[in-house]
Structure formats: structure tokens, C-alpha cells
C-alpha positions as CSV (number, residue, x, y, z in Angstrom):
1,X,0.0,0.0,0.0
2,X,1.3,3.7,-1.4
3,X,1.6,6.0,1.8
4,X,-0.4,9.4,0.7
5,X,1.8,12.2,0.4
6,X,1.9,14.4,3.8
7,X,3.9,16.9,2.4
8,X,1.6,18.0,-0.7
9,X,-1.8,17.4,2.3
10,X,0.0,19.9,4.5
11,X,-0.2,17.8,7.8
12,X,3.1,19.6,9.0
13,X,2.1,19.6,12.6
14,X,4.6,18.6,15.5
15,X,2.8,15.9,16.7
16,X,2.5,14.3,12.7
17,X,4.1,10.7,13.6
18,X,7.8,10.3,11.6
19,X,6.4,6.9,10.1
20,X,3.5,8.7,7.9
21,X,6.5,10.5,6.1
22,X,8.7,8.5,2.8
23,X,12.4,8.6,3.2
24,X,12.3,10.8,0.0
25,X,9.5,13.6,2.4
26,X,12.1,13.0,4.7
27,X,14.9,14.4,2.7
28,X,12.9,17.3,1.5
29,X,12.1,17.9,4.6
30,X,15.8,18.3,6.0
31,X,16.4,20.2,3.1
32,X,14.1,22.8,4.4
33,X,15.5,22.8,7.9
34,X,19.1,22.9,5.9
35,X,18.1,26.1,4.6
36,X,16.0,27.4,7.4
37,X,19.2,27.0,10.0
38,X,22.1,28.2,7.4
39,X,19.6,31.4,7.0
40,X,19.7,31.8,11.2
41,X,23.2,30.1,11.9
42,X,25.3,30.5,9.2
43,X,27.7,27.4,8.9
44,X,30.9,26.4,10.6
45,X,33.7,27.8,7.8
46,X,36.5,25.9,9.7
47,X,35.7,22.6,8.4
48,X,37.0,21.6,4.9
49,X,34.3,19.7,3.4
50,X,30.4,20.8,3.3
51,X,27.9,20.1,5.8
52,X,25.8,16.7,4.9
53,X,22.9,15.4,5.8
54,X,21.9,11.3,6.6
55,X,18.8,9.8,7.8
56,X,19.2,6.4,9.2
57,X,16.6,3.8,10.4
58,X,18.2,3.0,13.3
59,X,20.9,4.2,15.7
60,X,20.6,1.4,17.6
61,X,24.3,-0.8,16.3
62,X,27.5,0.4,15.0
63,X,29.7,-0.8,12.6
64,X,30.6,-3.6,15.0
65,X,27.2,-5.0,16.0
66,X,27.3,-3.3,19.6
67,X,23.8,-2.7,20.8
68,X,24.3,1.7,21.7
69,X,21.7,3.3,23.3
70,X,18.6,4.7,21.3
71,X,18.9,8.1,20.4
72,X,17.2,10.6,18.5
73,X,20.6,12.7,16.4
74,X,24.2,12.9,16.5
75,X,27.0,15.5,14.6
76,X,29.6,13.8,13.4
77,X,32.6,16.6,13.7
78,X,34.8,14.1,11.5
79,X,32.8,13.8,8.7
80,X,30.9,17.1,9.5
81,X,27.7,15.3,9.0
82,X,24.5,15.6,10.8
83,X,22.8,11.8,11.5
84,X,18.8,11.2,12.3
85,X,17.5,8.5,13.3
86,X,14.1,7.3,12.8
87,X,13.3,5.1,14.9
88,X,14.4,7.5,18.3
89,X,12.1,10.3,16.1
90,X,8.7,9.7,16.8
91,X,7.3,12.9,15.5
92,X,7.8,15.7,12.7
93,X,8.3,18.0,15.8
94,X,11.0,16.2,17.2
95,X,12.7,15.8,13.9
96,X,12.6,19.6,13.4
97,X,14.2,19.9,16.9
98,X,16.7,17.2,16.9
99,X,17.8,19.1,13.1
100,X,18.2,22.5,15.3
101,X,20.1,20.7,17.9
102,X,22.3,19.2,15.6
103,X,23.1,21.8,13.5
104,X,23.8,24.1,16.4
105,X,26.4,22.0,17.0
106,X,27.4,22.1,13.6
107,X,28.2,25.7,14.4
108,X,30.4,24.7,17.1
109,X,33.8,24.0,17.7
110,X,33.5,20.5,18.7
111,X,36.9,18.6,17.8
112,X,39.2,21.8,19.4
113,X,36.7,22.6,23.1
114,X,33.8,20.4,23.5
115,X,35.5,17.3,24.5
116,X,37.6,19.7,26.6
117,X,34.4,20.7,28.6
118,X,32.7,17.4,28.9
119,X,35.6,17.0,32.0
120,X,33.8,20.3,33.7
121,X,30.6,19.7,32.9
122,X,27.9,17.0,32.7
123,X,25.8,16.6,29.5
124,X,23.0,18.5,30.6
125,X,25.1,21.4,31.7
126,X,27.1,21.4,29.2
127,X,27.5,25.2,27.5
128,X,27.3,23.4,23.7
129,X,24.9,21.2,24.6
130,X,22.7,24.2,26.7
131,X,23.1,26.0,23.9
132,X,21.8,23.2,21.2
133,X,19.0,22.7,23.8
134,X,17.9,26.7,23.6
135,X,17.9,26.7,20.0
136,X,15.3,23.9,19.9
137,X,13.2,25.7,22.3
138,X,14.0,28.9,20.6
139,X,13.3,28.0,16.7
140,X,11.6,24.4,16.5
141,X,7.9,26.0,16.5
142,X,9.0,29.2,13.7
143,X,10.5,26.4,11.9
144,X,7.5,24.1,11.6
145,X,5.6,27.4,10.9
146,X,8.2,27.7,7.8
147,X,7.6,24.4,6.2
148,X,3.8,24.3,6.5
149,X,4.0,27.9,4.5
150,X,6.5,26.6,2.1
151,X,4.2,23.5,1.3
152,X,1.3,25.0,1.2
153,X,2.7,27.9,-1.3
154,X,3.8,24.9,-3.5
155,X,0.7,22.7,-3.3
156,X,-1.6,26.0,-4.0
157,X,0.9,26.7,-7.1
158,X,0.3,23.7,-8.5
């Protein structure tokens, strides 16, 4: 059975469960949130090699087959990739969130000082990861605000 596209019915809402979306929605979807965060952050000009993007189905095994805890996002400073994982993702909300978090990071300079402060400072109090945290709270809902216009511009164009 063919899902029904959610992007071109505008159901853009937080709570829209991941699973409704195709991995191709997905990637347009990122695409968006791409664009909405190099608009408000600006991108990290130290690294060498652009920004990407993967979506993964799970996050739950490494190369190795070790079981690693569930978990929603990651930024890979080595690769300078941002990674989402579906199956932490339960909702278009926390998809737009976990992209914020991650490119925030993104931004940061995480190979030369965060590992530095992770000996100071728990996760949670972490200044990168407090930051990260802020702009979720911050942006998520003006994001989600931007993709439901942008869809709905191009479905009414049609």
C-alpha cells in the first residue's frame, strides 16, 4: 500500500508521527530545515568539506554489532555530517528539533573545546549542549511554521 503524500496534504504539525513520512518527504524535509538554519546560523567555515545530511533507520548498532543506546541525532565533527535516526524520532516536531540541535552543534567548535568541557561539565550542563537545547526551544515551532507555509505555497501553485 502507497503511503499518501503528507507533504503535498500539509499535515506539518509537530505531533505528525515520523512513520506517515517516505524517506524521499524526509529528505525534503531536511532540506528545508538545511536552509532554514544556514539562513539563522550560518555554517561552521573551519571545516574543509560541506555540511551533509543522513537519515538512518536506526541508531541502535555500530559498525561492530554493539547494541548503543537509542537516540534521536548525532553531529559527526569528522565527517561534518548531521545523522537522524528514525526510529528514536517519533514525530515531525522532534525531527525539526533534533535538526536544530544538531546543526547548532554544527556551528560549534566541537573537535578543538567540547570534549575539553565534557571534563567540567555534565551533558546536561554542558555550554554546547545548553546552547543546542535553547535553540530547539528557541526556533523548532518558527520552523515548523516555515515548512507548513512553504508546502502550502507549493501545493496552491500547482
Amino acid at each position: 500500500m502507497e503511503k499518501k503524500s503528507y507533504l503535498s496534504n500539509m499535515n506539518l504539525y509537530s505531533k505528525t508521527p515520523i512513520k506517515e513520512f517516505t524517506d524521499e518527504e524526509l529528505v525534503h524535509i531536511s532540506q528545508q530545515c538545511f536552509d532554514f538554519c544556514y539562513e539563522l546560523f550560518g555554517i561552521n567555515r573551519r571545516k574543509h568539506t560541506p555540511l551533509s545530511i543522513c537519515i538512518y533507520d536506526h541508531s541502535t548498532e555500530n559498525n561492530w554489532g554493539y547494541i548503543l543506546e537509542k537516540k534521536w541525532g548525532e553531529y559527526c565533527a569528522v565527517e561534518n555530517e548531521i545523522r537522524l535516526f528514525k526510529d528514536g524520532i517519533r514525530t515531525l516536531g522532534e525531527f525539526t528539533s533534533t535538526f536544530i540541535h544538531e546543526y547548532t552543534h554544527s556551528t560549534q567548535p566541537i573537535t578543538t573545546k567540547y570534549y575539553k568541557l565534557v571534563k567540567e561539565y555534565s551533558y546536561t550542563d554542558h555550554p554546547f549542549e545548553v546552547e543546542a537545547l535553547s535553540n530547539e526551544k528557541k526556533y523548532n515551532r518558527k520552523l515548523l511554521k516555515q515548512l507548513r507555509q512553504c508546502y502550502h505555497t507549493s501545493s496552491t501553485s500547482i
